[in-house]
MARTIZA-7285 format. One line per field, with one value per residue (C-alpha): residue in three letters; x, y, z; residue number from 1; chain. Coordinates in Angstrom, 1 decimal. Layout:
REM MARTIZA-7285
resn	c(ALA; ...)
u	c(X; ...)
v	c(Y; ...)
w	c(Z; ...)
resi	c(NUM; ...)
chain	c(A; ...)
END
This chain:
REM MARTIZA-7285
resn	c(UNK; UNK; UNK; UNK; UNK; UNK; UNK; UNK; UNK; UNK; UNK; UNK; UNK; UNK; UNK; UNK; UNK; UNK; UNK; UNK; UNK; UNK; UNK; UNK; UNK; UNK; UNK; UNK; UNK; UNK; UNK; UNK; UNK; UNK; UNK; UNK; UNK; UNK; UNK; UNK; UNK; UNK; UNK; UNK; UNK; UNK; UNK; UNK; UNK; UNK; UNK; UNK; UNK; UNK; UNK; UNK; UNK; UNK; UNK; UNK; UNK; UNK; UNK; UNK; UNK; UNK; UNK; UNK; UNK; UNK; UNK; UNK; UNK; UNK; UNK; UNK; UNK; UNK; UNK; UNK; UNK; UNK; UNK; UNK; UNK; UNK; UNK; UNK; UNK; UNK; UNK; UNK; UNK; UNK; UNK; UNK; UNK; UNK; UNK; UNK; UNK; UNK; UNK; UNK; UNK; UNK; UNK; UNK; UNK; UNK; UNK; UNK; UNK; UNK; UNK; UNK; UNK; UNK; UNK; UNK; UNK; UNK; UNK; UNK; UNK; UNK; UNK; UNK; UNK; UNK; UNK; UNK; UNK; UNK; UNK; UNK; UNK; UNK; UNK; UNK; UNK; UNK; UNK; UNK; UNK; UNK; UNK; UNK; UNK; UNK; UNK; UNK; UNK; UNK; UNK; UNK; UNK; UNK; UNK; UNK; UNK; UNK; UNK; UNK; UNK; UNK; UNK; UNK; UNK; UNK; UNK; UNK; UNK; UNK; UNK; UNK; UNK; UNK; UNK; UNK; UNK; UNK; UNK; UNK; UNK; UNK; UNK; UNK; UNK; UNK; UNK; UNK; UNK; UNK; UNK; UNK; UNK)
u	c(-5.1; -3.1; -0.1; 2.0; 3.7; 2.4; 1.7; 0.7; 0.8; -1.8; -2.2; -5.9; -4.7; -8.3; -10.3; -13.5; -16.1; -14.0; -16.7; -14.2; -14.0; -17.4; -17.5; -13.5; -12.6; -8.8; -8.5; -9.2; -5.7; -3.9; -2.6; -2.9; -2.9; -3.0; -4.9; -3.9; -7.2; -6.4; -8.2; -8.2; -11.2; -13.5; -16.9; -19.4; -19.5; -15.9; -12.9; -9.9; -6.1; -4.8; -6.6; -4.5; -3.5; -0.8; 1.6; 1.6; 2.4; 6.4; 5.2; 5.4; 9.1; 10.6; 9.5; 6.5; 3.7; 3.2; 0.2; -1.0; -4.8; -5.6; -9.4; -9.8; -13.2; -13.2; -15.3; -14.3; -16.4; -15.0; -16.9; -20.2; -22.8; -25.7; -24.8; -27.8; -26.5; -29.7; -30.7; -27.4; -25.3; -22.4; -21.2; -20.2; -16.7; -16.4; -18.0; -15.9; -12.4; -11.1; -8.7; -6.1; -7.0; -6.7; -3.0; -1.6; -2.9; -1.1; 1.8; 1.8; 1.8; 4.1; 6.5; 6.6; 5.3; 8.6; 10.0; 6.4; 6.6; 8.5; 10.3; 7.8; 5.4; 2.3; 0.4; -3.5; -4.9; -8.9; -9.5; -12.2; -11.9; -15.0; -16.8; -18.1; -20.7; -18.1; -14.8; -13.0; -11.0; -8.4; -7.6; -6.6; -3.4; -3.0; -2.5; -0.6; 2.2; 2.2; 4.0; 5.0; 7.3; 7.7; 9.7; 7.0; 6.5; 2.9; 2.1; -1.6; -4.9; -8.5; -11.2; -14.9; -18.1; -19.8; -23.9; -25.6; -28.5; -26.6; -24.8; -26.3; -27.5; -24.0; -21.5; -20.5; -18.9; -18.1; -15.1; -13.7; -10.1; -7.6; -3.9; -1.8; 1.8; 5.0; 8.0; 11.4; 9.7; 12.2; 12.2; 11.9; 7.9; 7.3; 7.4; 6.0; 2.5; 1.3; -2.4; -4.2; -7.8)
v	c(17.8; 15.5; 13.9; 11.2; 9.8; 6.1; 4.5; 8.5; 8.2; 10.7; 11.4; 13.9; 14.9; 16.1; 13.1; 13.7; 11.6; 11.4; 14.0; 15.6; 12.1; 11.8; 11.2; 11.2; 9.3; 8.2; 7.0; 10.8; 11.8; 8.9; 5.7; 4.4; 5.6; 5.0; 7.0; 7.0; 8.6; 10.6; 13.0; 13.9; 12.1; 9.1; 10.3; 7.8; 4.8; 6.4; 4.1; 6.4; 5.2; 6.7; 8.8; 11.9; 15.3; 17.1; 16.4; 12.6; 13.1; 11.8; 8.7; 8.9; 8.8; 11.5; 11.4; 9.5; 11.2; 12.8; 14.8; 15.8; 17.0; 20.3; 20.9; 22.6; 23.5; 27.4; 28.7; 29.0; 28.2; 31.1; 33.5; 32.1; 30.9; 30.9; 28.3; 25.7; 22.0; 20.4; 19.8; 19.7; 16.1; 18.0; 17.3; 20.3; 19.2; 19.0; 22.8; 24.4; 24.2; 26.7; 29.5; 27.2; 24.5; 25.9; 28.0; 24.5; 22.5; 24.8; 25.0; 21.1; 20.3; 23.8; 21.7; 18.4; 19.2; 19.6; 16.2; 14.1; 15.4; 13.8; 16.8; 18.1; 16.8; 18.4; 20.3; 21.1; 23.2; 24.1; 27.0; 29.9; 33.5; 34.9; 37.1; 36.4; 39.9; 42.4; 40.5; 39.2; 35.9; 35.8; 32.7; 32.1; 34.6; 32.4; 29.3; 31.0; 32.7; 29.5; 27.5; 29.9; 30.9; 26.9; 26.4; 25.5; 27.4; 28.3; 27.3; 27.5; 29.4; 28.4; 30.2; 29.1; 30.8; 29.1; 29.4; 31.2; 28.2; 27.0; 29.8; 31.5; 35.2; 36.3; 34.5; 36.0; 34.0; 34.1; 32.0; 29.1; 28.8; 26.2; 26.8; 24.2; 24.4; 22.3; 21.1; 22.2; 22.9; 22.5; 24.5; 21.2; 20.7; 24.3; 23.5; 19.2; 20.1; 19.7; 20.9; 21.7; 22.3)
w	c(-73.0; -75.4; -73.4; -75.9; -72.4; -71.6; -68.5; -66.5; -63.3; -61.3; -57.8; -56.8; -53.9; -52.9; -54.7; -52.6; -54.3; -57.8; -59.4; -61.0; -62.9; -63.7; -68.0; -68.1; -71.1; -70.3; -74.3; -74.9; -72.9; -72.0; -74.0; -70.1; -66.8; -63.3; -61.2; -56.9; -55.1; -51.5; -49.5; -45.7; -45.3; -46.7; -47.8; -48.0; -50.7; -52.1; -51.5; -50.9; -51.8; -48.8; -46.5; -45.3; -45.4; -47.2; -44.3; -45.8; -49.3; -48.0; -47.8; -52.0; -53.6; -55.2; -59.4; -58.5; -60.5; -64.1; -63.0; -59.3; -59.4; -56.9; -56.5; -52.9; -50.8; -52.2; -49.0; -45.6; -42.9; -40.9; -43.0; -44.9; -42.3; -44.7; -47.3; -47.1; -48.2; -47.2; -50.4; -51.9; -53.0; -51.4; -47.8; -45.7; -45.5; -49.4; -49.4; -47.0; -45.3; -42.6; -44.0; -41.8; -43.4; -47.1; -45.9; -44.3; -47.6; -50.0; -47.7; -47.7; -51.6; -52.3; -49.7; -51.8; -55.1; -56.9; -55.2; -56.2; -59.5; -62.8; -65.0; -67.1; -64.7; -64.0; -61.2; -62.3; -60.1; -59.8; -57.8; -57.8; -56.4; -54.6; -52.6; -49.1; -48.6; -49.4; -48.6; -51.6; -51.2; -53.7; -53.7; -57.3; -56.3; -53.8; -55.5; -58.4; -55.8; -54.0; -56.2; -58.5; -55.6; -55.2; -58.2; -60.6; -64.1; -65.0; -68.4; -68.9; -67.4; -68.8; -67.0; -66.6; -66.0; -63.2; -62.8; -59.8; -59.1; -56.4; -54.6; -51.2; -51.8; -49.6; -51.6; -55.4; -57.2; -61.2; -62.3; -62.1; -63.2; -63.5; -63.7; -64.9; -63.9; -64.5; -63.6; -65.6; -68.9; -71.5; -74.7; -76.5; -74.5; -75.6; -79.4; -78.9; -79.6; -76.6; -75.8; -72.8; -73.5)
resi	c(1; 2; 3; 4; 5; 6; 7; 8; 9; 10; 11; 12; 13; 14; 15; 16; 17; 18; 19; 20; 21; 22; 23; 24; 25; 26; 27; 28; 29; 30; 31; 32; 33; 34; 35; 36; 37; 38; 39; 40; 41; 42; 43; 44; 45; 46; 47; 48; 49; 50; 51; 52; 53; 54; 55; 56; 57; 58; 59; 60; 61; 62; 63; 64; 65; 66; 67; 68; 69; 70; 71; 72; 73; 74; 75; 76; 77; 78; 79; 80; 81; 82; 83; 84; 85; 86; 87; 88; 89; 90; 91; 92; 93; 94; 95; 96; 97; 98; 99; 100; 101; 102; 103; 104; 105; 106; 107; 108; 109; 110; 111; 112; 113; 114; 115; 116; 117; 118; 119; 120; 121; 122; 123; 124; 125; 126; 127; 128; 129; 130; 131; 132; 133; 134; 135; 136; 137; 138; 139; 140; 141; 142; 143; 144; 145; 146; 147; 148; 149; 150; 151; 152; 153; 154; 155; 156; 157; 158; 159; 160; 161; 162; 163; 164; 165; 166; 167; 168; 169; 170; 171; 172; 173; 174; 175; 176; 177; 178; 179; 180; 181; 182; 183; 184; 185; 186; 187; 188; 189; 190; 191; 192; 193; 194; 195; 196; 197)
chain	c(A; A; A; A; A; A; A; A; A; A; A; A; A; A; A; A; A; A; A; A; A; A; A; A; A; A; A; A; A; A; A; A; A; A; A; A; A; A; A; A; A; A; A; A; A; A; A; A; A; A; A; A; A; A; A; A; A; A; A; A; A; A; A; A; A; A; A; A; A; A; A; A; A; A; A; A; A; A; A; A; A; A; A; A; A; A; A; A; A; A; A; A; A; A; A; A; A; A; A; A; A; A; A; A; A; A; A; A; A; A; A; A; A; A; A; A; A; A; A; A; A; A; A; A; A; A; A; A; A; A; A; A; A; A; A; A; A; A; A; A; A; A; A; A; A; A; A; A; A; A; A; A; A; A; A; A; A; A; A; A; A; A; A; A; A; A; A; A; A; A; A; A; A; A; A; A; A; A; A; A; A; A; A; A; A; A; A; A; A; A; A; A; A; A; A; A; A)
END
């Protein structure tokens, strides 16, 4: 991604342990940036911003942030019983939310995104679709209609093959995808140069 805007302000609204930070270079993106770290819960040795749900993203005022970062569990607990974490760095809440959890979190961010973000803001999503046995979870449609439907123009789609070490024999997964969508994309942002990589 190559953003000319100085002084980006990001919120991860599911920061976790940050390892979605892990080798981030911000000189690569970002001039300079300030990065606010939230998640429902602390994880051990990871020093959250603010600890909370998407029920306490009011707390923020309206315009506050450039870029809001969206990287979900992608299982639910509801349906895969089988997926060992013993010898995993992952906890179990990190690996799987309820399909309550994951309807109420959308719900959450689709109620406040447009209000967080600046025009020509950003919302990056990371989501994967998946198979539990022979159910399929589409939960990339989910996250697409969500705010889609919320106001927000989808400008970008880069999908990732993921590897099979790590995934229990019920569970069949192959993508990863992130969707980056914005905030009143004006024809001007269209023709800037901006790349999303």
């Amino acid at each position: 991604m190559s953003y000319k805007k100085k002084d980006i302000k990001v919120l991860d609204v599911t920061y976790s342990k940050g390892r979605s930070w892990e080798g981030f270079v911000p000189q690569d993106l970002f001039s300079s940036y300030t990065l606010v770290k939230m998640d429902k819960i602390k994880y051990n040795g990871v020093e959250l911003d603010i600890e909370g749900d998407h029920s306490d993203l009011s707390r923020f005022s309206d315009n506050s942030f450039d870029v809001v970062y969206y990287d979900p569990p992608y299982y639910f607990k509801e349906f895969v019983r089988s997926f060992d974490l013993s010898k995993s760095k992952f906890e179990e809440s990190e690996v799987f939310w309820s399909v309550e959890e994951f309807q109420k979190s959308l719900a959450g961010l689709r109620k406040e995104i447009q209000r967080l973000l600046c025009d020509e803001g950003f919302l990056i999503c990371k989501i994967m679709d998946s198979y539990a046995k022979k159910t399929y979870f589409p939960n990339t449609f989910a996250v697409v209609n969500n705010f889609t439907l919320g106001g927000l123009s989808m400008v970008g789609h880069f999908v990732t093959p993921i590897q099979r070490n790590n995934c229990p024999d019920t569970v069949r997964v192959n993508h990863i995808n992130y969707l980056i969508f914005c905030k009143n994309p004006s024809k001007e942002w269209y023709n800037c140069g901006l790349s999303l990589v």
